[in-house]
C-alpha positions in Angstrom: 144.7 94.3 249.8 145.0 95.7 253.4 145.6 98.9 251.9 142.8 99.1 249.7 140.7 98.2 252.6 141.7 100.5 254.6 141.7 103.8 251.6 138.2 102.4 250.9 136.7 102.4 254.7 138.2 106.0 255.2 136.1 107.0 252.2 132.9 105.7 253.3 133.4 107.5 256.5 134.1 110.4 255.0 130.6 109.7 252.6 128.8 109.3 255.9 130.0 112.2 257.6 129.1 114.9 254.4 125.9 113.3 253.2 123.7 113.7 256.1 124.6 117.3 256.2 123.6 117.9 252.5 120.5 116.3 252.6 120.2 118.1 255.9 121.0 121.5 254.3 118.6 121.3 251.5 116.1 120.1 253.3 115.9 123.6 255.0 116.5 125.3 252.2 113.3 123.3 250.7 111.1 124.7 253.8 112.5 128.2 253.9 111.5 128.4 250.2 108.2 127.2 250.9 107.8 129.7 253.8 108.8 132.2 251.3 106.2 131.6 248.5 103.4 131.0 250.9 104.3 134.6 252.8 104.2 136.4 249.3 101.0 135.0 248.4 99.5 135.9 251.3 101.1 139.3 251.1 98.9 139.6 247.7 95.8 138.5 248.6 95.7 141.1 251.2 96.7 143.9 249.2 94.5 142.4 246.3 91.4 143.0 249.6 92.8 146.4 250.6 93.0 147.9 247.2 89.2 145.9 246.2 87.7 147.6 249.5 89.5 151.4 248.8 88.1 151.2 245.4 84.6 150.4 246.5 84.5 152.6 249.6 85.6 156.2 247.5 83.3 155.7 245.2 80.2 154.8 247.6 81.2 157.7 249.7 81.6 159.7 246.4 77.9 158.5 245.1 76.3 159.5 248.5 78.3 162.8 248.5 76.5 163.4 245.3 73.1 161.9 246.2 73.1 164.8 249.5 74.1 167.7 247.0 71.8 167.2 244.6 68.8 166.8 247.1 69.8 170.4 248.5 66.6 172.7 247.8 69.0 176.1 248.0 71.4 174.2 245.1 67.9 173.3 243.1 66.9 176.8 243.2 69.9 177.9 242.1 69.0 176.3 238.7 66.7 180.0 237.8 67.9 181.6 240.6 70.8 183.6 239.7 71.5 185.2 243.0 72.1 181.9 244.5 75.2 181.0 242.1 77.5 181.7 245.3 75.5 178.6 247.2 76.1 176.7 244.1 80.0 177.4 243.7 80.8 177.0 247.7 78.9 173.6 247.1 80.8 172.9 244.2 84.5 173.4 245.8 83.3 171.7 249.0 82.6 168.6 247.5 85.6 168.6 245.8 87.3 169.4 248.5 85.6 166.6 250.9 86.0 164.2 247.3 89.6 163.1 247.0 88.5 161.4 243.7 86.9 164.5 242.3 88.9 167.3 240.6 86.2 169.3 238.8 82.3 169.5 239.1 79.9 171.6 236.6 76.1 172.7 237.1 73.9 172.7 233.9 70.4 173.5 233.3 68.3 171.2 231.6 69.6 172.3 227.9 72.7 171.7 229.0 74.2 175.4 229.5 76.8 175.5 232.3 75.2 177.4 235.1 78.5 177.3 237.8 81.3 174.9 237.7 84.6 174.4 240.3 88.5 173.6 238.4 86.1 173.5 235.4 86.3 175.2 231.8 84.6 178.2 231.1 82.1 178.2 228.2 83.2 173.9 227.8 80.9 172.4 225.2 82.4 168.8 225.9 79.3 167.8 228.0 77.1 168.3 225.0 78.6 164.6 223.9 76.5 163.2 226.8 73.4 164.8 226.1 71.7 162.5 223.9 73.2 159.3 226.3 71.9 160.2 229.4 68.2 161.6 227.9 68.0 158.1 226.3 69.1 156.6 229.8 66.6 158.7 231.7 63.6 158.0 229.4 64.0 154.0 229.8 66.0 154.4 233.3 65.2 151.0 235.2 64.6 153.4 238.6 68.2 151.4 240.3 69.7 154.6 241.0 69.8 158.0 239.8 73.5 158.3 239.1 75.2 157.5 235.7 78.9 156.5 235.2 80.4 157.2 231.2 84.4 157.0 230.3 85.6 160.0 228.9 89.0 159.3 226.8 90.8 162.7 225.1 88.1 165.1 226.0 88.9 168.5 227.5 86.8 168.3 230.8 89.4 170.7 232.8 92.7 172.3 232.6 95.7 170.4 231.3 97.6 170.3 234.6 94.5 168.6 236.5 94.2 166.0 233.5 97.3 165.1 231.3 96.2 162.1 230.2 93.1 163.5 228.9 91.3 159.7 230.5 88.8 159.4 233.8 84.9 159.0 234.5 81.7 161.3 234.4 79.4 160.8 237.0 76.0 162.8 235.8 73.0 163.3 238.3 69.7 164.5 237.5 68.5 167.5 239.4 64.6 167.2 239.5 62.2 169.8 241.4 60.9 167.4 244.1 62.4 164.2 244.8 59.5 162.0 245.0 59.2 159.8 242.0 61.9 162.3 240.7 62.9 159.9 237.6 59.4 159.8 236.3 59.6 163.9 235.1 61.8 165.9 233.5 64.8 167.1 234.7 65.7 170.8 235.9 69.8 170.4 235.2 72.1 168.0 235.7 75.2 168.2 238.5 78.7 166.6 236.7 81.5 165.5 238.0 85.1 164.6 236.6 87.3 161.8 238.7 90.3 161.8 236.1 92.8 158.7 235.8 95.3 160.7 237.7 93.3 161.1 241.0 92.4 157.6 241.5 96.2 156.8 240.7 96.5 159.2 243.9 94.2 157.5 245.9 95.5 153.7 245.8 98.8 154.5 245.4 99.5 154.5 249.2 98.1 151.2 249.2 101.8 149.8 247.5 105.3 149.4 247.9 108.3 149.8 245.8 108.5 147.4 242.8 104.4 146.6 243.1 102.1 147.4 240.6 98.0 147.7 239.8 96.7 147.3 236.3 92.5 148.1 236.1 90.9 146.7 232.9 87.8 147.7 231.1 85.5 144.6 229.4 84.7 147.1 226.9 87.6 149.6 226.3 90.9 148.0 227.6 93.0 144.5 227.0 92.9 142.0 229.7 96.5 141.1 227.9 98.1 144.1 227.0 99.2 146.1 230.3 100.6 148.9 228.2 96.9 149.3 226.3 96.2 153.2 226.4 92.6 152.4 228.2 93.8 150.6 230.8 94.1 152.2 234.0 98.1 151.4 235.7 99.3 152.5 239.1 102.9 151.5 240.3 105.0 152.3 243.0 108.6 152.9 243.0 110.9 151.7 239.7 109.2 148.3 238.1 111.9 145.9 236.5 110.7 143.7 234.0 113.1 141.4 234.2 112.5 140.5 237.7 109.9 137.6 238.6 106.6 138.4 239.6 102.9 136.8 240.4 99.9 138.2 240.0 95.9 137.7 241.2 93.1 138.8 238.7 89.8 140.3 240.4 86.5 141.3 238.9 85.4 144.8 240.7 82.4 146.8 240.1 81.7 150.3 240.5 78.1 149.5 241.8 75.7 150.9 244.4 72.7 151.6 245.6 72.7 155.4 243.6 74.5 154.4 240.3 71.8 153.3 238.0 74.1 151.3 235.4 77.1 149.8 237.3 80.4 149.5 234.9 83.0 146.6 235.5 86.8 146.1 236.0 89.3 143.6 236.0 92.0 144.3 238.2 95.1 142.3 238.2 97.5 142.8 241.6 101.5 142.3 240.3 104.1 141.8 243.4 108.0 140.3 242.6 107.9 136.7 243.6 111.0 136.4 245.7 111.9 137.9 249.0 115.8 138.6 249.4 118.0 136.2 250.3 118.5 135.1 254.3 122.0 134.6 255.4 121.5 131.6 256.6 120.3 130.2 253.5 123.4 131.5 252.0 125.4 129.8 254.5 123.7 126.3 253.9 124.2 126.6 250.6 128.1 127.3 250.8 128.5 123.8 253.2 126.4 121.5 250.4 128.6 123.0 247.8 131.9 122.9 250.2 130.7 119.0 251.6 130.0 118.1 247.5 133.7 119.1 246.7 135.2 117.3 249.8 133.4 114.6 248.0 134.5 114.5 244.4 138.2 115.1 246.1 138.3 112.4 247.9 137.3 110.5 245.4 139.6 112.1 242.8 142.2 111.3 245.6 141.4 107.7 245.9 141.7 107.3 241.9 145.2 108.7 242.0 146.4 107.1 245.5 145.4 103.8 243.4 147.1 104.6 240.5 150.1 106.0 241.7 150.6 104.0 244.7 148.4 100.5 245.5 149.4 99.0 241.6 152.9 99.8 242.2 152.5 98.2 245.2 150.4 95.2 243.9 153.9 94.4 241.4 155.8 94.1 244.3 153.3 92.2 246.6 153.2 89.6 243.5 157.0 89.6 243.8 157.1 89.0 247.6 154.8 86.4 247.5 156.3 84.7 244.3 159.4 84.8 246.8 157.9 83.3 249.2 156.1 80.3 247.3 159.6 79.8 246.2 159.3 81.1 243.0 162.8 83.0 243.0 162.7 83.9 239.2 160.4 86.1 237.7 159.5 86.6 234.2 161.6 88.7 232.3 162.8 90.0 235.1 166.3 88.9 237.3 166.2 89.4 241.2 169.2 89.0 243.3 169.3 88.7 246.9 169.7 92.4 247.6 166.5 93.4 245.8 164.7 91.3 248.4 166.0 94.0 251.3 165.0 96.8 249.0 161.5 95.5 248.6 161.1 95.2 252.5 162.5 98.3 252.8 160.3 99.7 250.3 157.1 98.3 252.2 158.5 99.3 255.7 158.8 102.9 254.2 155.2 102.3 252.4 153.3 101.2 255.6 154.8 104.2 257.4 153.1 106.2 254.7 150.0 104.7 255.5 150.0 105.2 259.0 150.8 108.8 258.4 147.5 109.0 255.9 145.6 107.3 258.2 146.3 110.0 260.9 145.5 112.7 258.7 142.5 111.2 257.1 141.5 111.3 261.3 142.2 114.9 261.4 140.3 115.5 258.8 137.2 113.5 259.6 137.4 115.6 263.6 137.4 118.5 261.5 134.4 117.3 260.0 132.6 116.4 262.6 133.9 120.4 263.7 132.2 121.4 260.4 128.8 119.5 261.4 128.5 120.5 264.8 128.7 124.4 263.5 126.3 123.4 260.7 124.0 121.8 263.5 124.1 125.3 265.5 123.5 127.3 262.7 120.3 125.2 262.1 119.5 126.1 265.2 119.9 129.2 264.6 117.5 129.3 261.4 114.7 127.7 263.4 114.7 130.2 266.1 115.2 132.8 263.3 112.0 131.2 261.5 110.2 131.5 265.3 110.7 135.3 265.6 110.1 135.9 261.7 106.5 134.1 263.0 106.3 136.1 265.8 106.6 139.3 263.9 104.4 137.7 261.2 101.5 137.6 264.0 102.0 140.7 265.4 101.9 142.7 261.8 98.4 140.3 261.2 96.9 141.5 264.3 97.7 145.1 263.8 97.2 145.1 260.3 93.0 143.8 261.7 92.9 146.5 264.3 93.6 149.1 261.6 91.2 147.8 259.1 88.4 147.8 262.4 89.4 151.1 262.7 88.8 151.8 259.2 85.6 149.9 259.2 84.4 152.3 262.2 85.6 155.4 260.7 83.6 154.6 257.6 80.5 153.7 259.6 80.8 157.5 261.3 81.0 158.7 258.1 77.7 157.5 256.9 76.1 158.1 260.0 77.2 162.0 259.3 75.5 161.6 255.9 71.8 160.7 257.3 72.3 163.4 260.2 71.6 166.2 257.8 68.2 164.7 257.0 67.1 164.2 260.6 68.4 167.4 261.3 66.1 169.4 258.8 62.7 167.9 261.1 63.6 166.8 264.5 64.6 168.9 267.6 67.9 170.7 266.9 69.5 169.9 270.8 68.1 166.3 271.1 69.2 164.9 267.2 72.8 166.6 267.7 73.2 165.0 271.3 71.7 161.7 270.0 74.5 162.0 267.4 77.6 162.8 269.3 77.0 160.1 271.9 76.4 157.8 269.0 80.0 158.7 267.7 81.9 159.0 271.0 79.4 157.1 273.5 82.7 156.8 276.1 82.9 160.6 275.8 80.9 163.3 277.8 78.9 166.2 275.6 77.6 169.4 276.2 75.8 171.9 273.6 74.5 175.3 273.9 72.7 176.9 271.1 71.9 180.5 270.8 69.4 180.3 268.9 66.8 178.2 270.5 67.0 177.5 274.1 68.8 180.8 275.0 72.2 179.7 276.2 71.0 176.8 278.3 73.2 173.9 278.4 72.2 170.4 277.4 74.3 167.8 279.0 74.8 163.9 278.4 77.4 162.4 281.1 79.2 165.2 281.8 78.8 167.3 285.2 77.4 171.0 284.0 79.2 172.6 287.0 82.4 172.0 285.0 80.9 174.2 282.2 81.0 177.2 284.2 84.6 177.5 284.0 85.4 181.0 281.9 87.6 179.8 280.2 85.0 177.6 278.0 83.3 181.3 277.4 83.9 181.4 273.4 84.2 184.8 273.3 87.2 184.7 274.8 88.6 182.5 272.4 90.0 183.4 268.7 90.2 179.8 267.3 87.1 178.0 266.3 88.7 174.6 268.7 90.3 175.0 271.9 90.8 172.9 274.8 90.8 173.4 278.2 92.2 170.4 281.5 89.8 169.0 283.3 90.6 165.9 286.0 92.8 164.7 284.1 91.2 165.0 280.9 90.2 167.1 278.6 87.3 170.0 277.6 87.4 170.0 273.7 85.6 172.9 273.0 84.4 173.5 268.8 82.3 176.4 268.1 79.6 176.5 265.8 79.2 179.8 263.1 77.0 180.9 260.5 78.7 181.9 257.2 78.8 185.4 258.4 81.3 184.0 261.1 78.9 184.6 263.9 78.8 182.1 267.0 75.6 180.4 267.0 76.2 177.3 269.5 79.3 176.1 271.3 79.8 172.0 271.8 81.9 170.8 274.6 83.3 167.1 274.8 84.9 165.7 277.8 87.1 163.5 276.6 91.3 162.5 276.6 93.7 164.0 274.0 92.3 163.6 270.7 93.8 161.7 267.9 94.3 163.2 264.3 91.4 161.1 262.7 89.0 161.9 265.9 89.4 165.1 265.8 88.7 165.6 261.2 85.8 163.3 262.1 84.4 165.8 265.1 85.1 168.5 262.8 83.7 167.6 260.0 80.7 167.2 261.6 80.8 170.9 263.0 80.6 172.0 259.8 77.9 169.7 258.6 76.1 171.1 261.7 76.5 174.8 260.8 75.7 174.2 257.2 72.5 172.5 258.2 71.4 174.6 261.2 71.8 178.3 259.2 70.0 176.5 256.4 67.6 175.5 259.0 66.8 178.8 260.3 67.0 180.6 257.1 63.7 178.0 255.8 61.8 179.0 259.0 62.6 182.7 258.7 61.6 182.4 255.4 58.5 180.5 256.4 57.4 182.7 259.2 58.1 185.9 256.5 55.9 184.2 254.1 52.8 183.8 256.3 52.8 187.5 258.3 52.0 191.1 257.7 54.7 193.2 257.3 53.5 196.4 258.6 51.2 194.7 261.8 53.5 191.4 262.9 49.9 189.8 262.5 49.3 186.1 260.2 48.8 187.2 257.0 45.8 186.2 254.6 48.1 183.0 253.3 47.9 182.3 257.0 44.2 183.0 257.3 43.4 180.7 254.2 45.3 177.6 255.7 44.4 177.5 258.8 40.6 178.5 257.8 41.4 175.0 255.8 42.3 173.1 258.4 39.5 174.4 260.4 37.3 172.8 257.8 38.7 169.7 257.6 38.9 169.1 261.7 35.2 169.8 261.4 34.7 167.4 258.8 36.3 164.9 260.7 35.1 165.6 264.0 31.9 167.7 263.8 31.5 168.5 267.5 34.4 170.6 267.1 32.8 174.0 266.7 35.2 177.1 265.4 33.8 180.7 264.6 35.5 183.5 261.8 34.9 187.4 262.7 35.9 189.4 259.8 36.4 193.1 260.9 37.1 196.4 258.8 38.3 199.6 260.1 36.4 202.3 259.9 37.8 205.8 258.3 41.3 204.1 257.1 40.6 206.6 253.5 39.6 209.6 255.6 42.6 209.3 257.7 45.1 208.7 255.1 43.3 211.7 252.8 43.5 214.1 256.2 46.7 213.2 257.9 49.1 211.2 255.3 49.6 207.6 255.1 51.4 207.6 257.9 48.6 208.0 260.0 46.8 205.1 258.3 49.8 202.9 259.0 49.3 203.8 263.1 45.8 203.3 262.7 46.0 199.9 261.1 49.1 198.6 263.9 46.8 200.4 267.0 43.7 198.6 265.7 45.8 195.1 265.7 46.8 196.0 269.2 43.4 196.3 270.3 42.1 193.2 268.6 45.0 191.1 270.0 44.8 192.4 273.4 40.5 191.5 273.2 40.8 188.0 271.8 41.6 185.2 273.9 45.1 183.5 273.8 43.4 180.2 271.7 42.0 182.8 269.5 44.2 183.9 266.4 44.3 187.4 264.5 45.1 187.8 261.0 45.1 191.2 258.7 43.4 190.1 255.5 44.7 193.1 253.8 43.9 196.2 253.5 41.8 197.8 256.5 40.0 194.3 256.6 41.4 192.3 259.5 40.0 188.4 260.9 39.7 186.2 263.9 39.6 182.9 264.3 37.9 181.3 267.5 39.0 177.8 268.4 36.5 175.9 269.7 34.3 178.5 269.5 30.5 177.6 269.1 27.5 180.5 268.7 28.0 181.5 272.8 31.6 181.8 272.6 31.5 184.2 269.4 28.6 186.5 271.1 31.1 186.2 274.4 34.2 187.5 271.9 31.6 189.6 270.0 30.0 191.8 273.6 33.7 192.6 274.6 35.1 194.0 270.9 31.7 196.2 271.3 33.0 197.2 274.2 36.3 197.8 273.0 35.0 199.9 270.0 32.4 202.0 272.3 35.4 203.2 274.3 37.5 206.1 273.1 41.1 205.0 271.5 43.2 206.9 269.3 46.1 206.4 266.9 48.3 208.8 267.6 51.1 210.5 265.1 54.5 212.0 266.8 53.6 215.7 266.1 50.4 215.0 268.2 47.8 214.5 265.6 45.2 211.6 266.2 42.3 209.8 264.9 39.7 207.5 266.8 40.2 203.9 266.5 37.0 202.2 265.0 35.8 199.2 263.5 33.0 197.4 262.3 32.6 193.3 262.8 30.6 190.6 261.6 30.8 187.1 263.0 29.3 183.4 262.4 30.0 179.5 263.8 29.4 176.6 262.9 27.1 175.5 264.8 24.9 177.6 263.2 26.0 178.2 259.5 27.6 175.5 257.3 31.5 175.6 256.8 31.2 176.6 253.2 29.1 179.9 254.3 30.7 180.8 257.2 33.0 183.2 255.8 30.3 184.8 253.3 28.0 184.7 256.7 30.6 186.9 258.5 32.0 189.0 255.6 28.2 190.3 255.2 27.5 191.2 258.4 30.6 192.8 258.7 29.5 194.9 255.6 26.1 195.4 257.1 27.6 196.1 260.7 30.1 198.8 258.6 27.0 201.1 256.6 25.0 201.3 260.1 28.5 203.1 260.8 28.6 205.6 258.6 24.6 206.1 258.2 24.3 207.0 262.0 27.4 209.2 262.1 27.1 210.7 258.8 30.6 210.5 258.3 31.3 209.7 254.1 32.9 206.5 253.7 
């Protein structure tokens, strides 16, 4: 009985000892697996964000990429204008260009005949498909937007390498001749552009790591089920193993904004594997569960046979010694003599020497147990300050992780700010919108601009010292690059020029800044270019304007010029009838005689002497025009009935004295003229004109009636 005591309470210690650290050991292994899951799920939600944000912000920037271009009144002239096809095509590949989604982009007129195209097909009849869809869409167009997004599945939109699949989405915009109330006419053309399957793969791709994967359903063309359906759109990064567990988030996106008239919808499901690999240290508490478990089932295997080999042999001869010693010398079936009696207390001598022996090692083992726990207690220490770092690092990725997504947020917000700078750049003051715009992008920076064009070289400055601008080396002449920099305190002078598309320096801009990063500096460029498209466009619309209203041969307004402002003459009298103006119309005397005598070259001199004179007579309020002809005008500004017989006394003066037009050879003929006036204040504004024009023609046969001269 002792014995079995004794075997029994060396197993429960050894219970006690192993227990605890199992239940210890998968208890951590509970919580690590638990940390585990809850990391990858948070791992997909933000890359299910990320890749929902990318998707929205190309196409956005793409739509008001498209929006700008097709607002641009050199690309809607290009429409009949065939001289202007090289605007068209530059505009063409620079969008593409700028577009990451985009990989080819046509021009068609309104019967849908390809006018220019970029990475396009020649002569492609494709686009005649979308004809009768978008002219249904544009007569019953809900005025949303003026952009419309179709799938296109096996048609030939570009060449085979841009486009295996044959699969993307047409973006089709309306080109109108004015924009106002644009979608209530018909349309001039239409711009198109192709985003195939395999440039938005490029796009988001990126976005994942190896073993990840990006499925985007259609409602109405792909399977929500099927992830292999033909329609579907599937972007994966690295090898994907289908055997390997994985979790997944659905989404609804929509390609919707404020330009696309009929947004279409996706369904985008996020895949990720579900496990992370396998810590060491989970490793390790699983091998001491599974080594304390067989320690277990030993010791109890050992106690089974130590009880059937040893304690019922035992228990025989205890009921022998104690039948001996109640006097019970015989025993059944069985004849003991007096020398079995020494053999059996020999036998248990020998026995409880065996059991002292067990008993020591049953103590070594449980020290070397309690070894065993006291590892398995510092390894768990380990694992927790293992799990703090992990944490730690956790944190860290989280906060720089936000900063990049801040800077992605402000990056965008430049970007769209570049967008609306073209517009205010096409009214406002050239110096003050570009300076309101820099220090809007950089407002830590310092800027400087000088342009050419319109203030003659003079710098305009906004914090930054203009004495540092005098430094030679920020002369751009003496520079091959279109950026250099040059040191300054410490920091730097980034210096971008500005050029026309004949590669001529109109402007230099100088920022005073520290060394810029990669992103600063495509952002500052990008807006260089913007400002050199917009600015020669600029200049070319006023040239084109001031062309339009003067005389080629004189320099003087022309009678476009005459007519307008005679309007709004009239209509500031209308309004404000104290405002007196008076009209002279004048015609030069002899013009045919000269012209008959001497050539036309002589009429030309006459005509640009008698402009001279009439400029150089007339007040600086007063405005000459050349009506055409030898029949010039004048238009007085506040001038009432005393003010035209003040202008009228001196041109009589003018004409009395002797002036000639002279020809190189030497030849010459006398400057005359004959003039008729009238003001308001006297005539109404619907005669004026007629008033002047007649006594001009009455002023004119006195002429030639008193000098006899043949008209």
């Amino acid at each position: 009985m002792k014995l079995r005591l004794k075997s029994s309470l060396a197993l429960l210690m050894l219970i006690i000892a192993v227990v605890p650290a199992a239940i210890v050991g998968g208890l951590l292994l509970k919580q690590q697996s638990d940390v585990e899951e809850n990391y990858r799920i948070d791992m997909l939600d933000r890359l299910s964000k990320t890749i929902e944000q990318e998707f929205d912000y190309r196409f956005s920037l793409l739509s008001t990429s498209l929006d700008v271009l097709s607002r641009d009144r050199l690309f809607v002239q290009a429409i009949d204008n065939f001289f202007l096809a090289g605007h068209v095509n530059t505009s063409l590949g620079t969008l593409v260009k700028n577009a990451p989604l985009i990989q080819a982009a046509y021009l068609v007129d309104d019967q849908w005949a390809e006018i220019e195209s970029y990475n396009g097909i020649r002569g492609l009849s494709s686009f005649f498909k979308l004809k009768d869809i978008l002219s249904y869409r544009l007569s019953y167009q809900n005025n949303n937007g003026r952009q419309w997004v179709f799938y296109y599945n096996g048609e030939d939109l570009m060449p085979f390498k841009f486009n295996p699949t044959r699969r993307g989405i047409v973006v089709g915009v309306p080109i109108f001749q004015s924009m106002t109330n644009g979608l209530k006419r018909e349309p001039l053309g239409y711009l198109i552009v192709v985003v195939p399957i395999e440039n938005i793969i490029k796009v988001l791709r990126p976005y994942l790591k190896d073993g990840e994967q990006v499925v985007f359903h259609n409602n109405d063309r792909g399977s929500v089920n099927n992830i292999d359906d033909i329609n579907n759109i599937i972007i994966t990064q690295g090898v994907i193993n289908n055997k390997t567990p994985t979790i997944h988030k659905t989404i609804k996106i929509k390609l919707e904004n404020k330009y696309i008239s009929e947004p279409i919808e996706y369904i985008m499901k996020v895949y990720m594997g579900k496990y992370i690999g396998e810590n060491p240290y989970i490793n390790s508490l699983k091998y001491i569960t599974l080594f304390g478990g067989i320690i277990i089932l030993l010791s109890l295997f050992s106690a089974g046979l130590i009880y059937r080999w040893i304690a019922r042999p035992l228990s025989g001869l205890m009921d022998v010694v104690r039948a001996y010693s109640h006097g019970e010398y015989k025993s059944a079936n069985k004849t003991l003599r007096f020398a079995e009696f020494l053999m059996v207390e020999q036998l248990i001598r020998n026995m409880a020497k065996t059991i002292q022996a067990q008993m020591a090692n049953l103590a070594t083992t449980n020290k070397e147990l309690n070894i065993a726990y006291l590892e398995k207690e510092q390894a768990n220490l380990q694992l927790v300050n293992f799990n703090d770092q992990l944490e730690k690092k956790v944190k860290e990725k989280t906060l720089a992780l936000s900063r990049s997504l801040l800077r992605e947020k402000n990056r965008r917000s430049m970007l769209q700010s570049l967008l609306s700078f073209s517009h205010e750049l096409q009214s406002g003051d050239i110096i003050e919108t570009v300076m309101t715009q820099v220090v809007a992008l950089y407002p830590m920076a310092g800027w400087a601009m000088k342009n050419y064009a319109d203030n003659k070289g003079i710098w305009a400055c906004e914090n930054i010292d203009q004495s540092r601008l005098e430094n030679k080396d920020i002369q751009p002449e003496s520079h091959y690059s279109d950026y250099y920099r040059v040191p300054s305190n410490g920091e730097y002078l980034h210096c971008f020029k500005v050029k026309n598309s004949q590669n001529d320096i109109t402007g230099i801009i100088v920022m005073q800044y520290m060394a810029l990063e990669h992103d600063d500096f495509e952002v500052i460029s990008l807006f260089i270019r913007q400002l050199s498209i917009e600015l020669e466009g600029r200049l070319l619309n006023e040239e084109l304007a001031r062309i339009a209203v003067t005389d080629s041969l004189t320099g003087l307004a022309n009678r476009k010029a005459f007519d307008l402002d005679l309007d709004e003459h009239i209509q500031l009298f209308n309004r404000y009838p104290e405002r007196h103006f008076g009209v002279f119309i004048l015609d030069v005397n002899g013009l045919k005689r000269a012209n008959d005598c001497y050539g036309h070259s002589m009429g030309d001199v006459l005509l640009i002497e008698t402009s001279k004179l009439l400029v150089k007579t007339s007040r600086v309020t007063d405005k000459v025009y050349r009506l055409g002809g030898d029949e010039f005008a004048i238009i007085l500004e506040a001038g009432d009935s005393e003010s035209c017989s003040i202008l009228w006394r001196r041109l009589e003066k003018v004409r009395n004295q002797i002036n000639y037009a002279y020809l190189p050879d030497g030849k010459r003929v006398e400057i005359h003229f004959a003039v008729g006036y009238a003001s308001t204040d006297q005539y109404s504004v619907e005669q004026i004109f007629l008033v002047a024009d007649k006594a001009m023609y009455k002023d004119k046969h006195h002429f030639y009636e008193t000098t006899g001269i043949k008209q």
